[in-house]
N, CA, C and O atoms as a GROMACS GRO file, in nm:
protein
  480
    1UNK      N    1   0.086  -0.119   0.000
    1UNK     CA    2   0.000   0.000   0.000
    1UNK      C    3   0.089   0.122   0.000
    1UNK      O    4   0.133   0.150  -0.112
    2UNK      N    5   0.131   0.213   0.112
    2UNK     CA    6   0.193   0.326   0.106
    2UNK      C    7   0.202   0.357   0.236
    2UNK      O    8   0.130   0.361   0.336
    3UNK      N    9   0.314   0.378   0.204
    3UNK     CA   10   0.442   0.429   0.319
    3UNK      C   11   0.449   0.576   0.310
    3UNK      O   12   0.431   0.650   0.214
    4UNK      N   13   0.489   0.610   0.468
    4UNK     CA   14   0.507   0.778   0.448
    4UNK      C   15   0.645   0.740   0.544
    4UNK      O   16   0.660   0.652   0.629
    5UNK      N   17   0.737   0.840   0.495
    5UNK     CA   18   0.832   0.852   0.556
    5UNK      C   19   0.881   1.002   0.613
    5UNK      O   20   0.917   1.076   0.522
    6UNK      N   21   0.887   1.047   0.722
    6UNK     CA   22   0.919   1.156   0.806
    6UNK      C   23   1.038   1.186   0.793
    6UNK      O   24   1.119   1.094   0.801
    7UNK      N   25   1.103   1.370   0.762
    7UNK     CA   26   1.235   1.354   0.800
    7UNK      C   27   1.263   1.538   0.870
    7UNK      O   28   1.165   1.611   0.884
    8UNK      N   29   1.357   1.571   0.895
    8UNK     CA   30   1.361   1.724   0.939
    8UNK      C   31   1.331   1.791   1.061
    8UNK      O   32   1.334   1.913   1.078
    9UNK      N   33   1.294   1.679   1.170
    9UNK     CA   34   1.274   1.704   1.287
    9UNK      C   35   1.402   1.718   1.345
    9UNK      O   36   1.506   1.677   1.295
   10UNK      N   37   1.382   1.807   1.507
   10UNK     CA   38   1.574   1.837   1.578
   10UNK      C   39   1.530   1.962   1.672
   10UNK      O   40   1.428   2.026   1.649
   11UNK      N   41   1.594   1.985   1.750
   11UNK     CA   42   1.631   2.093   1.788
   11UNK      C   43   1.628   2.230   1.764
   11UNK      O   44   1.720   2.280   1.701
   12UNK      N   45   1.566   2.276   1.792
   12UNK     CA   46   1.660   2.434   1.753
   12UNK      C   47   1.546   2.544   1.862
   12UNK      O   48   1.434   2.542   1.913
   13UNK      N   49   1.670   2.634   1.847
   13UNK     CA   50   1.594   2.736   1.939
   13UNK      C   51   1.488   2.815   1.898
   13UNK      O   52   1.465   2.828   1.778
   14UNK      N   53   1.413   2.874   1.990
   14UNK     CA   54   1.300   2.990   1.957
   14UNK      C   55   1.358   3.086   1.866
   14UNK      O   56   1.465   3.145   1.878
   15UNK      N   57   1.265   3.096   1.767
   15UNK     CA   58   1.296   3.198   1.642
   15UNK      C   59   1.359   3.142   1.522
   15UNK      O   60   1.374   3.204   1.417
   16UNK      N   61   1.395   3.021   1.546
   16UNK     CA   62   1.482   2.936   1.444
   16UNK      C   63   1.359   2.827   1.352
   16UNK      O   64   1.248   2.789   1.390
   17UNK      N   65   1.426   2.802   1.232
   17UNK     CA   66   1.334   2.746   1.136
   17UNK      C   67   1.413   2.646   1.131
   17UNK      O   68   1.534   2.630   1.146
   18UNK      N   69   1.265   2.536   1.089
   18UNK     CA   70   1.303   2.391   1.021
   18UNK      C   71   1.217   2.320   0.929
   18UNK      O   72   1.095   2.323   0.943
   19UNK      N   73   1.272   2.257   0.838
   19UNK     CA   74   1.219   2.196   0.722
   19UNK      C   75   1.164   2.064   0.748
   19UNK      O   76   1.259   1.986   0.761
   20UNK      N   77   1.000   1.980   0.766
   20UNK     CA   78   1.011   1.906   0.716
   20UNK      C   79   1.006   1.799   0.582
   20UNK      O   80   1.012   1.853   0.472
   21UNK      N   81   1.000   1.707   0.584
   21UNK     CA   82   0.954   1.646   0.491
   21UNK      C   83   0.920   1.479   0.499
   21UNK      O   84   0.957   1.402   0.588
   22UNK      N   85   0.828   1.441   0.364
   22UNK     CA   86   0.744   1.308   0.388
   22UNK      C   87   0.737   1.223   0.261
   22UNK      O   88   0.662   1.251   0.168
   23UNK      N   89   0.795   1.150   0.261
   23UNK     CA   90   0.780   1.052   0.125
   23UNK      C   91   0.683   0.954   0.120
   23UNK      O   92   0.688   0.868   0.208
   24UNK      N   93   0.581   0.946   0.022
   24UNK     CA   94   0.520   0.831   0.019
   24UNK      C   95   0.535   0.746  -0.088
   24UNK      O   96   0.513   0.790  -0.201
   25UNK      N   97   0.577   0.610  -0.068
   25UNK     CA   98   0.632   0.511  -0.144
   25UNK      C   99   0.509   0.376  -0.132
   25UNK      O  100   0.426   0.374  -0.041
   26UNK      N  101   0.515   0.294  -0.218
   26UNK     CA  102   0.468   0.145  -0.213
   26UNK      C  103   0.371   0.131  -0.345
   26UNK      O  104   0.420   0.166  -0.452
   27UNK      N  105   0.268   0.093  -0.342
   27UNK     CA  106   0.211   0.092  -0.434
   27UNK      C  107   0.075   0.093  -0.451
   27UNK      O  108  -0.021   0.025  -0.418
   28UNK      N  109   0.111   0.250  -0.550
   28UNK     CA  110  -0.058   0.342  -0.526
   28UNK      C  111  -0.048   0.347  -0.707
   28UNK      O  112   0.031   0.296  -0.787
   29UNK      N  113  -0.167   0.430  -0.722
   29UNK     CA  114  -0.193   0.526  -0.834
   29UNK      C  115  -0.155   0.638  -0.765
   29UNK      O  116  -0.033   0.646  -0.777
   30UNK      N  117  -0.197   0.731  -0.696
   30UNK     CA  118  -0.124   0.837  -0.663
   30UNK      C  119  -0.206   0.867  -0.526
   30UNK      O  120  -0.298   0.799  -0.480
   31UNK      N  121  -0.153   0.974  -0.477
   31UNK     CA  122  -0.162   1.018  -0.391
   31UNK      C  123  -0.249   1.170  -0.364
   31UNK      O  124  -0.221   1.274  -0.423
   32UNK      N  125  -0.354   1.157  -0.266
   32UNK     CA  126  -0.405   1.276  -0.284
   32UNK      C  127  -0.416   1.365  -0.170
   32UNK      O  128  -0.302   1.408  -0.156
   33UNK      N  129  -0.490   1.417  -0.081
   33UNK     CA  130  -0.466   1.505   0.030
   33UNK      C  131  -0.355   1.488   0.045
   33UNK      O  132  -0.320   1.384  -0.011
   34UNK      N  133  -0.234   1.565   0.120
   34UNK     CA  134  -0.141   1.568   0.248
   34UNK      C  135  -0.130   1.594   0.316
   34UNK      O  136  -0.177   1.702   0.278
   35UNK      N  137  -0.104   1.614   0.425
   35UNK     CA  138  -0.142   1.708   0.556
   35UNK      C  139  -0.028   1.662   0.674
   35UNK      O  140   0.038   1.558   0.667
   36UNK      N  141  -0.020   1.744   0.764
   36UNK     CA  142   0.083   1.763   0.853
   36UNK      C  143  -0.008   1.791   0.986
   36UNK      O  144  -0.111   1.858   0.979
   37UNK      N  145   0.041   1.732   1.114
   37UNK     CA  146  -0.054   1.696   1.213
   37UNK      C  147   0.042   1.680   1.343
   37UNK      O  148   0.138   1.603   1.336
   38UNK      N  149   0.019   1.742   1.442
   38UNK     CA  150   0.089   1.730   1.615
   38UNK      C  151   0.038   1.664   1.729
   38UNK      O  152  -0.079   1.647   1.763
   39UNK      N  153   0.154   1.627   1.790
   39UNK     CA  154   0.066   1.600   1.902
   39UNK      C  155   0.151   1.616   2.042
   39UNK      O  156   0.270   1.589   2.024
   40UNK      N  157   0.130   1.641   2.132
   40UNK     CA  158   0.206   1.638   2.248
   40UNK      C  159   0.158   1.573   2.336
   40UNK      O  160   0.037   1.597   2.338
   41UNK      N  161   0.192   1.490   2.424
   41UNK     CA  162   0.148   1.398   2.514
   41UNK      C  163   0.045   1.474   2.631
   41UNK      O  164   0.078   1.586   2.671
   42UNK      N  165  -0.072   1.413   2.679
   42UNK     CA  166  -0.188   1.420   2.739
   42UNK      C  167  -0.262   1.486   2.628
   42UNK      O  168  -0.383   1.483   2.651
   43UNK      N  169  -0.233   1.544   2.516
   43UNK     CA  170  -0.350   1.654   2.426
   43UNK      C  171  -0.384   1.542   2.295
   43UNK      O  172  -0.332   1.442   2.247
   44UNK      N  173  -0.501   1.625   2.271
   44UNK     CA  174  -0.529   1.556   2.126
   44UNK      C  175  -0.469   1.548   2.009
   44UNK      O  176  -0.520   1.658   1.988
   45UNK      N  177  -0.420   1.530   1.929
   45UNK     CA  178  -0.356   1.503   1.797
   45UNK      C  179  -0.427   1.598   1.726
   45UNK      O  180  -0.549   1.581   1.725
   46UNK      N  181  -0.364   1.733   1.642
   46UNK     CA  182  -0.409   1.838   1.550
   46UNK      C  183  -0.367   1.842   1.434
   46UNK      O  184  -0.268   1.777   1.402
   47UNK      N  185  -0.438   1.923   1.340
   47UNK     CA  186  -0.395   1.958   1.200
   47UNK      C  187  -0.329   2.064   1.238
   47UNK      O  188  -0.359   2.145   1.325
   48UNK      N  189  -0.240   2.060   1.169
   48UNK     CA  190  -0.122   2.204   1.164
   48UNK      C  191  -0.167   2.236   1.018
   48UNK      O  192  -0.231   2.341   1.021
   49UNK      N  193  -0.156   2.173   0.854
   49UNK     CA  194  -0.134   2.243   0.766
   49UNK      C  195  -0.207   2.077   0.662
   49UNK      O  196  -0.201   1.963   0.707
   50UNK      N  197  -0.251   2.104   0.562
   50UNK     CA  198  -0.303   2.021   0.439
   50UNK      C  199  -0.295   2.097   0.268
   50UNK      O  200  -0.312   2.208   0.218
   51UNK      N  201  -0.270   2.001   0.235
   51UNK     CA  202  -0.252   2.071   0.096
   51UNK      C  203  -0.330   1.953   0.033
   51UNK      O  204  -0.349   1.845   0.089
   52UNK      N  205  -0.367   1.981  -0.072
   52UNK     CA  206  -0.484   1.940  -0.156
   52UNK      C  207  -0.354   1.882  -0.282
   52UNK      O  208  -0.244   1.930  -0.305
   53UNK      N  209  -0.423   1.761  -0.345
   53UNK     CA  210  -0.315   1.724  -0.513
   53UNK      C  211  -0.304   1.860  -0.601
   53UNK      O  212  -0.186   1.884  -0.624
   54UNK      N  213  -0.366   1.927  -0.641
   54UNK     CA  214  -0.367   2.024  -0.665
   54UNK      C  215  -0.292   2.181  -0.644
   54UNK      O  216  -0.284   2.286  -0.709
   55UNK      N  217  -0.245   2.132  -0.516
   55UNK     CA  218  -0.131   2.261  -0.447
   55UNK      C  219  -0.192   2.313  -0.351
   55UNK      O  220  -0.119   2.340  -0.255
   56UNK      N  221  -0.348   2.349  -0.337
   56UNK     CA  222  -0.436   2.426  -0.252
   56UNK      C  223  -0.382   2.407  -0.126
   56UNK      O  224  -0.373   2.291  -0.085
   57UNK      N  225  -0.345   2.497  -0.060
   57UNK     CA  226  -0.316   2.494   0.067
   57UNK      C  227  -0.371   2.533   0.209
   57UNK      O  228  -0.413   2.647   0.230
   58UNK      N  229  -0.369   2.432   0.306
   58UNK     CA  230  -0.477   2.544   0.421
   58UNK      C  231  -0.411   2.518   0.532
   58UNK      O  232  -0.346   2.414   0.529
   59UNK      N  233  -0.405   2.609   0.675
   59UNK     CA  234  -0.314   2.608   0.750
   59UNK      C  235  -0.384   2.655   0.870
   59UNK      O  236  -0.468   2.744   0.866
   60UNK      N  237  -0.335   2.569   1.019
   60UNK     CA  238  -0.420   2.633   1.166
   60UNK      C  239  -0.392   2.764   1.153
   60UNK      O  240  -0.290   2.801   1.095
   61UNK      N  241  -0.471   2.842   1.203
   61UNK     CA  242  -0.487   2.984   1.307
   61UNK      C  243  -0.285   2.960   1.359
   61UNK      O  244  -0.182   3.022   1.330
   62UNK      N  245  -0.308   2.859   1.430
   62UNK     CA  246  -0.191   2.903   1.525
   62UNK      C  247  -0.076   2.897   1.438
   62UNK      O  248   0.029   2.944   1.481
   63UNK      N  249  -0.079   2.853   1.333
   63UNK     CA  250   0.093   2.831   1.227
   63UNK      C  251   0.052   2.942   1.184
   63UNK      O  252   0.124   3.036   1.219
   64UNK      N  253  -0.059   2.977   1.104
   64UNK     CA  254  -0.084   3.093   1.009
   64UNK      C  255   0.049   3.207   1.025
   64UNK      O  256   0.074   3.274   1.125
   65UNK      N  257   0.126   3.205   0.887
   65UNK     CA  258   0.217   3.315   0.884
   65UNK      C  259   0.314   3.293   0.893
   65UNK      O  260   0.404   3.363   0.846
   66UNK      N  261   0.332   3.182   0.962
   66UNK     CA  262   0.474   3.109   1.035
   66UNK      C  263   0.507   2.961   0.929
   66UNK      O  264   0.620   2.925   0.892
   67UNK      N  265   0.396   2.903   0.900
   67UNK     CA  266   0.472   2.781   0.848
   67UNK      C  267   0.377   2.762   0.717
   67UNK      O  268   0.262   2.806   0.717
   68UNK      N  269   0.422   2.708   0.628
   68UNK     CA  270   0.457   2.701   0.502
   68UNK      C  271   0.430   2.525   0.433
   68UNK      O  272   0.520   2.441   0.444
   69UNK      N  273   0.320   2.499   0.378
   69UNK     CA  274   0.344   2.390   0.356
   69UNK      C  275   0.314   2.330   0.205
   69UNK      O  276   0.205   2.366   0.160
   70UNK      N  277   0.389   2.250   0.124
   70UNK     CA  278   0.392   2.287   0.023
   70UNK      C  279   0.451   2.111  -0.064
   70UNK      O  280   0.518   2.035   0.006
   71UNK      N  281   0.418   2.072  -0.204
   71UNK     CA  282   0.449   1.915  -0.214
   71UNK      C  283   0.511   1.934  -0.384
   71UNK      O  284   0.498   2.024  -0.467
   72UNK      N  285   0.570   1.820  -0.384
   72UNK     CA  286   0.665   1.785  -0.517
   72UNK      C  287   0.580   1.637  -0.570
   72UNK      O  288   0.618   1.521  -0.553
   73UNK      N  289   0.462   1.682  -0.637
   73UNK     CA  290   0.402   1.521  -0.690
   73UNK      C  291   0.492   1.489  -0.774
   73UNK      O  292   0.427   1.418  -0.850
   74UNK      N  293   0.629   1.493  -0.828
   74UNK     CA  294   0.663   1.421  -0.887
   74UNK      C  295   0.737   1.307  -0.801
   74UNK      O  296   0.766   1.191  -0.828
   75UNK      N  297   0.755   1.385  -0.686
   75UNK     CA  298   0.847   1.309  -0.564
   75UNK      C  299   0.769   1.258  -0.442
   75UNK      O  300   0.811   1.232  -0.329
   76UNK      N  301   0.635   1.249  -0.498
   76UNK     CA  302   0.502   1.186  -0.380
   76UNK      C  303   0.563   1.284  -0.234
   76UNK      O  304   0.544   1.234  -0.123
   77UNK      N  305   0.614   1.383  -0.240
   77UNK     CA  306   0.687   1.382  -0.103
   77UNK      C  307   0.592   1.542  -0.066
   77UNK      O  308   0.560   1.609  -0.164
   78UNK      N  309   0.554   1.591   0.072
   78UNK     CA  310   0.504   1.757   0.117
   78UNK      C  311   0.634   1.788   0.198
   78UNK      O  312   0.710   1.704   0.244
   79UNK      N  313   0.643   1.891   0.207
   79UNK     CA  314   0.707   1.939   0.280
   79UNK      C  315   0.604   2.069   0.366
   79UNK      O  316   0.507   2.125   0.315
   80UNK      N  317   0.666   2.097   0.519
   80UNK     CA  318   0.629   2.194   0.591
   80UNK      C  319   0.742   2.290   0.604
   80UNK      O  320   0.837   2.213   0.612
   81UNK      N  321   0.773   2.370   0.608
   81UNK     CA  322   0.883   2.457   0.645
   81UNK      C  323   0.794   2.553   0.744
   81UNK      O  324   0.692   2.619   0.728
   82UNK      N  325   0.910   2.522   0.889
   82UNK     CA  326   0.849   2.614   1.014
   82UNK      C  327   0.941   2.743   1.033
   82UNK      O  328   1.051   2.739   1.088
   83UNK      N  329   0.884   2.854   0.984
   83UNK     CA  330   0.971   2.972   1.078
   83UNK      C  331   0.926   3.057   1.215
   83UNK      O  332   0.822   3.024   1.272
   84UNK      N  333   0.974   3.122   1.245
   84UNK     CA  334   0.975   3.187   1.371
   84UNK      C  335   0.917   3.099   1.509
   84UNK      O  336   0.878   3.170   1.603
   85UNK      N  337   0.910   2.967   1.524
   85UNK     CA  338   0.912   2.863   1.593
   85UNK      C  339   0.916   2.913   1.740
   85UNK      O  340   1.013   2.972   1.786
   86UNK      N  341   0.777   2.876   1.827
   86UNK     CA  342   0.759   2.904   1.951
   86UNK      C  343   0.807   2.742   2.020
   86UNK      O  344   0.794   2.641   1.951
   87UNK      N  345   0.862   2.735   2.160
   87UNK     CA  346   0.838   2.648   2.230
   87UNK      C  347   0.692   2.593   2.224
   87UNK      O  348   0.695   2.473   2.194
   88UNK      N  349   0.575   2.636   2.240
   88UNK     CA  350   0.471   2.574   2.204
   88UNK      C  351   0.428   2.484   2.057
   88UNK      O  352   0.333   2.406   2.054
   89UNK      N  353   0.514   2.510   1.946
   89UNK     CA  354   0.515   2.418   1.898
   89UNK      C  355   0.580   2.302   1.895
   89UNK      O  356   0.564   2.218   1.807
   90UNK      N  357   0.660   2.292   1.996
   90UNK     CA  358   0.712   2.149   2.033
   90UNK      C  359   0.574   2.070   2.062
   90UNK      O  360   0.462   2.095   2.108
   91UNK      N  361   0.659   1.939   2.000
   91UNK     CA  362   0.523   1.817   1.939
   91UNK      C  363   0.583   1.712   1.862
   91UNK      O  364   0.663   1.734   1.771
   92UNK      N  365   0.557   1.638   1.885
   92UNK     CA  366   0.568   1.514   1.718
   92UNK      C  367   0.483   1.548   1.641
   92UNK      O  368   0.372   1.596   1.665
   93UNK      N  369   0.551   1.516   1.509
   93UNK     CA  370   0.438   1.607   1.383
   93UNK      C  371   0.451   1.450   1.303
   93UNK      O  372   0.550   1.382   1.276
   94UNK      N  373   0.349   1.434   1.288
   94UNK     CA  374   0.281   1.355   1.176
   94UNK      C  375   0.242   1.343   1.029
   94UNK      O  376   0.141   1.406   0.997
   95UNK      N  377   0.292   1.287   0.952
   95UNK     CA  378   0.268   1.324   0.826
   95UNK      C  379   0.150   1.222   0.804
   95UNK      O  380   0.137   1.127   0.880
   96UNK      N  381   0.044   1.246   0.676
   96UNK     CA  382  -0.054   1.219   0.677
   96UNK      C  383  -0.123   1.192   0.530
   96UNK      O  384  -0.158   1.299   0.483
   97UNK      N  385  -0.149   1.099   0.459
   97UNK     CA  386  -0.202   1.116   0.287
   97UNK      C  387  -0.308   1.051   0.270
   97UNK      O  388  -0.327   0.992   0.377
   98UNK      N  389  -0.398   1.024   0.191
   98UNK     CA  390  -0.491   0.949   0.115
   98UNK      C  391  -0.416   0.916   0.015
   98UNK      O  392  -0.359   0.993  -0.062
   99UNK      N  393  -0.415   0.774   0.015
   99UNK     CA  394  -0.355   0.718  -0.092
   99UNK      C  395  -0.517   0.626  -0.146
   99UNK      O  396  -0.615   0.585  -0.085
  100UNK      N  397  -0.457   0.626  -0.342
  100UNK     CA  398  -0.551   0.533  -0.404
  100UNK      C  399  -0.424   0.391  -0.452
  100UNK      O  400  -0.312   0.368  -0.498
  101UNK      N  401  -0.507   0.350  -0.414
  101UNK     CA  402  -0.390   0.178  -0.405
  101UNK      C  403  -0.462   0.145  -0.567
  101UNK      O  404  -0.540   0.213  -0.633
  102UNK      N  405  -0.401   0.014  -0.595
  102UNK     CA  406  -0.417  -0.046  -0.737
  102UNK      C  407  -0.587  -0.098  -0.734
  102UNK      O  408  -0.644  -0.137  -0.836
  103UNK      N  409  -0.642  -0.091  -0.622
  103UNK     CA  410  -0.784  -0.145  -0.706
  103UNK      C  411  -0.883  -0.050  -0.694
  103UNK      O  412  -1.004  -0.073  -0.699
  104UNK      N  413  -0.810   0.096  -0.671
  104UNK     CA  414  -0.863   0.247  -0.662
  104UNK      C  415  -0.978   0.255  -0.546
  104UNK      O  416  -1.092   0.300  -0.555
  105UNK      N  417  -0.892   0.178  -0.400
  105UNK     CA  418  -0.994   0.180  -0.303
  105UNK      C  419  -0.879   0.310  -0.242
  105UNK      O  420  -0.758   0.313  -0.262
  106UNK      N  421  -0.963   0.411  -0.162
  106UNK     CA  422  -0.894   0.510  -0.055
  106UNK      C  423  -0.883   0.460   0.037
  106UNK      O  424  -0.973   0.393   0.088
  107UNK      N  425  -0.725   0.484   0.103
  107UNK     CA  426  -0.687   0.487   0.241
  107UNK      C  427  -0.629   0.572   0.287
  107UNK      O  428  -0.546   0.623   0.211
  108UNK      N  429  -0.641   0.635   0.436
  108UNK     CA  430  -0.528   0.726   0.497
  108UNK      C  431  -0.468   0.666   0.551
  108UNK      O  432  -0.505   0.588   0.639
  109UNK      N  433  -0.319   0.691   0.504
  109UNK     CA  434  -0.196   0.672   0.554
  109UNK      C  435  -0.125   0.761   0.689
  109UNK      O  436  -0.131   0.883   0.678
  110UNK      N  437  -0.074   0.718   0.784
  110UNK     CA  438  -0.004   0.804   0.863
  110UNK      C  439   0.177   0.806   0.860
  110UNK      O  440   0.226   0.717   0.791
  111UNK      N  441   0.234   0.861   0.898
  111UNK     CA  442   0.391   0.801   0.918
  111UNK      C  443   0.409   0.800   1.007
  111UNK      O  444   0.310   0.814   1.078
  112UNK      N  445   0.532   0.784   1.074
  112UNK     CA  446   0.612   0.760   1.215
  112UNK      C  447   0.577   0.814   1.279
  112UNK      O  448   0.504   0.774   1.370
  113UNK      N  449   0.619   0.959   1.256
  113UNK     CA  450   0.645   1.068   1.328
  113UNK      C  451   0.765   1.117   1.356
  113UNK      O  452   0.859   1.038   1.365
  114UNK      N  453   0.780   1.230   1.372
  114UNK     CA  454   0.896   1.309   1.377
  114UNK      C  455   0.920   1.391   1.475
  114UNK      O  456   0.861   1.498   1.464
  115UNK      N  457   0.998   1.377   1.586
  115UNK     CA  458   0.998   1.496   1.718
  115UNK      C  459   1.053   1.656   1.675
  115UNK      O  460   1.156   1.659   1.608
  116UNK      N  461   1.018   1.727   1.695
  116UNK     CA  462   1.030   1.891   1.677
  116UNK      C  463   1.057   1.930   1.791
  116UNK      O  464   0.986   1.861   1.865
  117UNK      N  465   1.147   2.036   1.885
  117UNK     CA  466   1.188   2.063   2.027
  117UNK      C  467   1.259   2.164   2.003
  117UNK      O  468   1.373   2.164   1.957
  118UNK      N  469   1.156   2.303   2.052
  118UNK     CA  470   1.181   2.416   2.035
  118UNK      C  471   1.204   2.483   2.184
  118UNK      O  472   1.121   2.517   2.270
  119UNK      N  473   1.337   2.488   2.182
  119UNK     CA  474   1.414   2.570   2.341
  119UNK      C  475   1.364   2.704   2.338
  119UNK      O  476   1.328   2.777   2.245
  120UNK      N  477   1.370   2.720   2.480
  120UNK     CA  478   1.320   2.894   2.499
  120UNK      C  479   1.464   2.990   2.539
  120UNK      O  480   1.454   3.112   2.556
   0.00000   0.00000   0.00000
């Protein structure tokens, strides 16, 4: 089916930017929503940012302005790029797709996850 693979998570201080990114591999026809998603332990799991096959992009209130999210269908892969980065967005971020597999049934896919840890 399809694999997502997480990468660009780390460290860095308040005010500092980071790139992620998400590959989805295995075997689809293609791939459609993407979306990028947090979570921090005791809270619920959120949308941060989704982009549509198409490019359309939509983004929380709380990233709005700050992060950036954006995909290479030739490379099944989205990327998020975070700037001006609060300690409150420390979280594992989740990458996230609808994939159409070979007998054009939909599934959402999740990936690993990726830790993000923004010092004050």
């Amino acid at each position: 089916q399809v694999q997502l693979v997480e990468s660009g998570g780390g460290l860095v201080q308040a005010g500092g930017s980071l790139t992620l990114s998400c590959a989805a591999s295995g075997n689809f026809r293609m791939i459609n929503d993407m979306g990028w998603y947090r979570q921090v332990p005791g809270k619920q799991r959120e949308l941060v940012a989704s982009i549509t096959s198409g490019g359309r992009p939509n983004t929380a209130d709380s990233v709005k302005g700050r992060f950036t999210i954006s995909r290479d269908n030739a490379k099944n892969t989205v990327y998020l790029r975070m700037n001006s980065l609060k300690p409150e967005d420390t979280a594992v971020y989740y990458c996230n797709a609808e994939g159409v597999v070979r007998n054009y049934v939909r599934y959402t896919y999740w990936g690993q996850g990726t830790q993000v840890t923004v010092s004050s």
